[in-house]
C-alpha positions in Angstrom: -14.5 42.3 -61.9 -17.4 40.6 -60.4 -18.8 40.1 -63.8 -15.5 38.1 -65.0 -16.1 35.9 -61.4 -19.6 35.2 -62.8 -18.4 34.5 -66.3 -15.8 31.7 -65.0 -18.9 29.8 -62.5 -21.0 30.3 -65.7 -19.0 28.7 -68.0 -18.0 26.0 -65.6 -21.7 25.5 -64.7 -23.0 25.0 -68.2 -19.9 22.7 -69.0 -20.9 20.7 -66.4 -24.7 20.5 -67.2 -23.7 19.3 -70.9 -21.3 16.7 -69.6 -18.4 17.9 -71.7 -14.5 18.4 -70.7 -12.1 21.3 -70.7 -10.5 20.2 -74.0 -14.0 19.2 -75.3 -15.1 23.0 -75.2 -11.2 24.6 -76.1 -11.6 22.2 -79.5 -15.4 23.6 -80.1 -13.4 27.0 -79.9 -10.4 26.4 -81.5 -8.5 27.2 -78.8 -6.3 25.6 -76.4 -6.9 23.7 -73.4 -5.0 26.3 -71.0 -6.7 28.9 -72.6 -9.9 27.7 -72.3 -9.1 26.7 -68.4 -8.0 30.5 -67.9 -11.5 31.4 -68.7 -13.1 29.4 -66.1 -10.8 30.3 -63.8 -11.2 34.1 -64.5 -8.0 34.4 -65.3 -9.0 35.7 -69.3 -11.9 36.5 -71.1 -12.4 35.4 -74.2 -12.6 37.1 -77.4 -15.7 38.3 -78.8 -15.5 35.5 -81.7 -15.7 33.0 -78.7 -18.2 34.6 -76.5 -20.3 34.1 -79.6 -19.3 30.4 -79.6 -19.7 29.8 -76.7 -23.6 31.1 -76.5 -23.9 28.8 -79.5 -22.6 25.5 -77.8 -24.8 25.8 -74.6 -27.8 27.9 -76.6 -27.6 30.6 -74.1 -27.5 34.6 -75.0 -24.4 36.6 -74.3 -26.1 38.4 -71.1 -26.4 34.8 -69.5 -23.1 34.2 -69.6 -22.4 36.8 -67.7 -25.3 37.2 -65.0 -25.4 35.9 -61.6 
């Protein structure tokens, strides 16, 4: 579980760093705004399709979305 902990301060982290909003990044997904939120909060993960994305929008590999 420490891995999903690190996954929600990631994503939050980079959002931050590129200046953009919940719903910013849900609607780059295709996704919802609660959904999206879930992730940060480590409620969810997200699909693989949307790991994917998300490595895309912030030009990251999957392992750094993940690692301390």
């Amino acid at each position: 579980m420490k891995e999903l902990y690190n996954l929600a301060e990631n994503l939050k982290a980079l959002r931050e760093q590129y200046g953009y909003t919940l719903k910013d990044v849900a609607k780059q997904l295709g996704i919802t705004y609660q959904s999206y939120h879930a992730y940060e909060r480590g409620l969810t993960v997200p699909t693989l399709q949307n790991f994917i994305k998300l490595a895309k929008l912030y030009d990251v590999s999957l392992d750094d979305l993940i690692e301390e």
